[in-house]
C-alpha positions as CSV (number, residue, x, y, z in Angstrom):
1,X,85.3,109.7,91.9
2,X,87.8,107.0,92.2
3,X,91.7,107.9,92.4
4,X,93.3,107.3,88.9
5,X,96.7,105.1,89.2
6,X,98.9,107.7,87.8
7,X,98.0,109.4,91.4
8,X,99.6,107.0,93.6
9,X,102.0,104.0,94.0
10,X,101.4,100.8,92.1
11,X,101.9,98.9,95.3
12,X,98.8,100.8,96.7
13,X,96.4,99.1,93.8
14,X,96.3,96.0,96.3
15,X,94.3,98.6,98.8
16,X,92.6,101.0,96.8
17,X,91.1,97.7,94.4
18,X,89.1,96.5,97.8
19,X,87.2,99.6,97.6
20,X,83.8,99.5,96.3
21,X,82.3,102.9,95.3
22,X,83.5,106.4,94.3
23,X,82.4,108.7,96.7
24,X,85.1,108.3,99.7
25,X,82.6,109.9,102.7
26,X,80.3,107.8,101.7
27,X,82.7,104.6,101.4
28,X,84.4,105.1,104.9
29,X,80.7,106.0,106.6
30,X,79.3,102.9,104.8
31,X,82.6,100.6,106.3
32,X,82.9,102.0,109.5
33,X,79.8,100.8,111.1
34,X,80.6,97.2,109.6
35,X,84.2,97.6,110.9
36,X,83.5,98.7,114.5
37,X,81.0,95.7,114.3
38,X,83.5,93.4,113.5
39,X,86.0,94.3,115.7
40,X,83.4,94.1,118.8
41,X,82.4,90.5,118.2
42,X,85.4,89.4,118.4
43,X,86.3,88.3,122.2
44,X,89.4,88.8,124.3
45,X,90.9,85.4,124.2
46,X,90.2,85.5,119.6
47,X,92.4,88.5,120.0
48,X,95.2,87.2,121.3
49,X,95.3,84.1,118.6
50,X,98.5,84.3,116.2
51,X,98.4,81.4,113.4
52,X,102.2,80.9,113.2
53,X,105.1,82.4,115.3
54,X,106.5,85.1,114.1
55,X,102.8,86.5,112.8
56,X,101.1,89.1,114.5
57,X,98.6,88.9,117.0
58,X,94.6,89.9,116.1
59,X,95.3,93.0,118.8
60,X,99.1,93.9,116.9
61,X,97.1,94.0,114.2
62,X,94.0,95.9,115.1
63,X,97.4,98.4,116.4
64,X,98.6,97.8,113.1
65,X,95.4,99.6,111.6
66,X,95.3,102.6,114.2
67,X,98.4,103.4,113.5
68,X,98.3,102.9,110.1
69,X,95.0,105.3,109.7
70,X,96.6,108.0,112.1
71,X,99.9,107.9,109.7
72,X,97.9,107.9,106.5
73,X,95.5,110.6,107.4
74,X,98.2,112.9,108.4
75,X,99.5,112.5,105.4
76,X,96.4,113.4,103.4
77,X,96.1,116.3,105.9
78,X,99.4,117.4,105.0
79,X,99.4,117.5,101.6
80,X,95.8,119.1,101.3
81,X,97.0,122.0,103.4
82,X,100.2,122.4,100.8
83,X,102.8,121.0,102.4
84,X,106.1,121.1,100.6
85,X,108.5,118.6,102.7
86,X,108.5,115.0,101.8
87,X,106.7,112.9,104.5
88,X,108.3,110.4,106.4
89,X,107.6,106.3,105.5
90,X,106.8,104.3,108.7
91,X,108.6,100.7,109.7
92,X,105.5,99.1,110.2
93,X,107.3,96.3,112.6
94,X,109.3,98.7,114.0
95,X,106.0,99.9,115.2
96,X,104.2,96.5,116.0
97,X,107.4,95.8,117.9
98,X,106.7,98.8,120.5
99,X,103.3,99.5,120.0
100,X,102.9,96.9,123.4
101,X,99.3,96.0,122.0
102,X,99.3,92.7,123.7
103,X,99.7,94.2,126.4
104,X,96.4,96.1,126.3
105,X,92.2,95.1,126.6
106,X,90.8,94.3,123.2
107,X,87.7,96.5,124.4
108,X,90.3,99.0,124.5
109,X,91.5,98.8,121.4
110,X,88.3,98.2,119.9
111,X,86.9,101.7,121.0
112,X,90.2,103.4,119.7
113,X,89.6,102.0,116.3
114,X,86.2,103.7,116.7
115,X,87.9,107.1,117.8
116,X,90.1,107.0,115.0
117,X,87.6,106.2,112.2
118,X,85.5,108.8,113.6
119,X,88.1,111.3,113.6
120,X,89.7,110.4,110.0
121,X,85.6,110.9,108.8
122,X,85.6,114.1,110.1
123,X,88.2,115.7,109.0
124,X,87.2,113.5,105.2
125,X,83.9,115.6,105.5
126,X,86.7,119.1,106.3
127,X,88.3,119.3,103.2
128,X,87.1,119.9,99.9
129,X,86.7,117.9,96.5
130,X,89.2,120.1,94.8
131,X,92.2,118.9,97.8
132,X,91.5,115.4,96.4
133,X,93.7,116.1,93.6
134,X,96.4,117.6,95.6
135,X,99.8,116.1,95.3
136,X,102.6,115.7,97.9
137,X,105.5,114.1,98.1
138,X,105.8,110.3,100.6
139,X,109.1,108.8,101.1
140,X,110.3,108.4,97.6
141,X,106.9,109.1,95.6
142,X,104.1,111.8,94.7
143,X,100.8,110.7,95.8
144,X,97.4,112.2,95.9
145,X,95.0,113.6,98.6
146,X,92.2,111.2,96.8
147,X,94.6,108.2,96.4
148,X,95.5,108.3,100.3
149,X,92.3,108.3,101.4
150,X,91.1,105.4,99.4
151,X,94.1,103.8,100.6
152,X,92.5,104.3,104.4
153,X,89.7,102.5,103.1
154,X,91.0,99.7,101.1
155,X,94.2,99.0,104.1
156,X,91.7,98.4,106.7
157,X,89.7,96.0,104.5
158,X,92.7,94.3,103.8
159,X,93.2,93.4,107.2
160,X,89.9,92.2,107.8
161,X,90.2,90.0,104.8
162,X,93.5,88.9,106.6
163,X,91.9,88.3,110.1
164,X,89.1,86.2,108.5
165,X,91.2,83.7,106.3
166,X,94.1,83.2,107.8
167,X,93.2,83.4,111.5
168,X,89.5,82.4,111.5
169,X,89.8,79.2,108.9
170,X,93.1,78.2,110.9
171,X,90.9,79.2,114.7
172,X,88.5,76.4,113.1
173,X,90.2,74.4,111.9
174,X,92.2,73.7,115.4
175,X,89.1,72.8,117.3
């Protein structure tokens, strides 16, 4: 099943559209593997490549993503296990600011994306189809267990998308 849009933001739509499917295991099983791929072709020296200052590098965002996933499937944790306080929003360039990721290996970073995937499938496969409709309350909205996890999906692909038009075409067209 696919999240209906009276379960989440309208400004998640961009994210959740990306998603091809309706079964979320099977969606995040079926991207991971392409993901990790992705991620390990790419070489130290691509990671590093920003397309205009001010922009984030390949690594910031590959952090971007980590920390993104981590964030988001807390907060699909926390509301399937009934959680009654609103959750925290996240400055995402607050974060990309000190998350020092230039400052690390792209191998490194690589293999964490492939720690956290794995980890967000697991506990995906841990909860039950009936959490999926289980609301809590993020920053200033409601927003379902479903909704958030298709928004794990759909965010990553976004950045992928990113990483391949506007850093690749620009990569290319430089040399």
């Amino acid at each position: 099943m696919r999240p209906d849009p009276a379960t989440y933001p309208a400004y998640f739509n961009n994210y959740i559209k990306l998603v091809n499917g309706d079964n979320i295991v099977s969606i995040i099983e079926t991207q991971s593997p392409k993901s990790i791929k992705f991620y390990h072709s790419l070489t130290e020296e691509q990671s590093t490549y920003r397309y205009a200052d001010g922009k984030w590098t390949i690594k910031e965002i590959l952090q971007h993503v980590i920390d993104a996933e981590r964030i988001f499937t807390y907060r699909a944790l926390a509301i399937a296990r009934g959680e009654k306080s609103p959750l925290a929003s996240f400055d995402e360039g607050l974060y990309a600011r000190n998350s020092r990721a230039n400052e690390r290996s792209w191998k490194s970073l690589a293999d964490e994306f492939t720690v956290m995937r794995a980890s967000t499938i697991a506990f995906i496969k841990s909860i039950s189809e009936k959490d999926y409709d289980t609301f809590g309350q993020v920053n200033e909205y409601k927003m379902a267990v479903l909704a958030m996890l298709f928004v794990i999906a759909g965010h990553e692909l976004h950045h992928i998308q990113i990483i391949r038009e506007r850093y690749f075409d620009v990569m290319i067209d430089e040399k």
